[in-house]
N, C-alpha and C positions, 0 to 999 in steps of 0.2 A: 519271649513272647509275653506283650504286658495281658493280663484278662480285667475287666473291667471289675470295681469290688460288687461282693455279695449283697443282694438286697436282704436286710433286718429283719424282712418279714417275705416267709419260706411260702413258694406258691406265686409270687410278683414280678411280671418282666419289665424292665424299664417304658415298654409303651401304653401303660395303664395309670390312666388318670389317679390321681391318689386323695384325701382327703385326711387331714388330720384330725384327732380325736383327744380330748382332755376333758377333764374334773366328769362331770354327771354325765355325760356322752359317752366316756371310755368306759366307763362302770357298767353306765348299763350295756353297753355293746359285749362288755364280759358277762354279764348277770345270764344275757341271752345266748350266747357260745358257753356259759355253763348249764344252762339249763335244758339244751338239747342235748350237751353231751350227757347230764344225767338222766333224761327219758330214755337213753339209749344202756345205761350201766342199769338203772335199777328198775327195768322191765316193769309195766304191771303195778307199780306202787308210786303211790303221788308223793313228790316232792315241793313242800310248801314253800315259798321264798320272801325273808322279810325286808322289810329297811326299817333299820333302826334310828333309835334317835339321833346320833350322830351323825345318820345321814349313806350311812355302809350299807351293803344287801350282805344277807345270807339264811342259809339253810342248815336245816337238822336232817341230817341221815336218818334216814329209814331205817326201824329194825333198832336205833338207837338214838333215842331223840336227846340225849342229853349234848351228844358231838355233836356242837356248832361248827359250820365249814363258812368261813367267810369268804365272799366273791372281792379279789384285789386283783386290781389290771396295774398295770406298772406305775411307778413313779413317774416318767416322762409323757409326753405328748409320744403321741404313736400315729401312722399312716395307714388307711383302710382303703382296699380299691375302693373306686368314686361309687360306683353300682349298688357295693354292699353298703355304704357308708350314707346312703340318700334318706333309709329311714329314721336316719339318729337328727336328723336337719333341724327337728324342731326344739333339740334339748342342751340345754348350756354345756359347751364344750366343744360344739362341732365345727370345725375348721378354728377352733381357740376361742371362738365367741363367748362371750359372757351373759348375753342375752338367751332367750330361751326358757323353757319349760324345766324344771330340777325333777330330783327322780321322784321325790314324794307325788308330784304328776300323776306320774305314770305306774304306781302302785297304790295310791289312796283318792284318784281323783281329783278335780279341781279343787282347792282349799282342804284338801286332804293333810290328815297328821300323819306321821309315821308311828308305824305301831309299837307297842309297848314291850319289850324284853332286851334283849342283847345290848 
């Protein structure tokens, strides 16, 4: 009996619309699946989140600011169902696009810099 292969991404049935995600899209799509997952780890205490000059996100642990945790989504292009993947629409990467809004956007504002550390 052949079974058909496994979808890459756990939670996906073959009849869901899919979207792909690259460069400033995937990033931020992790920054934000990292940043619920840690409202959910570290209860009660704010986690700040930067983008550095290079253009990367990340965050200093609570309790211990000197540990930088950096937010990295993979090397490749990746597929997000279409649904969840609608809000990333306007930011360079979504469906491979090059056009769009980059993350300093969306953390510093229109003509925004990226802030200074990391």
């Amino acid at each position: 009996m052949n079974r058909p292969a496994m979808s890459q991404n756990p939670g996906l049935n073959t009849k869901q619309k899919l979207v792909l995600l690259a460069g400033a899209a995937a990033l931020y799509y992790y920054y934000r699946k990292s940043k619920s997952a840690n409202e959910a780890k570290y209860r009660g205490q704010q986690v700040q989140y930067y983008l550095s000059k290079n253009g990367r996100i990340y965050y200093r642990e609570p309790g211990n600011p000197k540990n930088v945790i950096w937010v990295t989504p993979p090397q490749q292009t990746f597929n997000v169902p279409a649904s969840e993947a609608q809000q990333y629409s306007g930011i360079q990467g979504y469906k491979n696009q090059t056009t769009g809004n980059g993350l300093d956007y969306y953390f510093n504002g229109p003509g925004g810099s990226a802030s200074p550390g990391a």
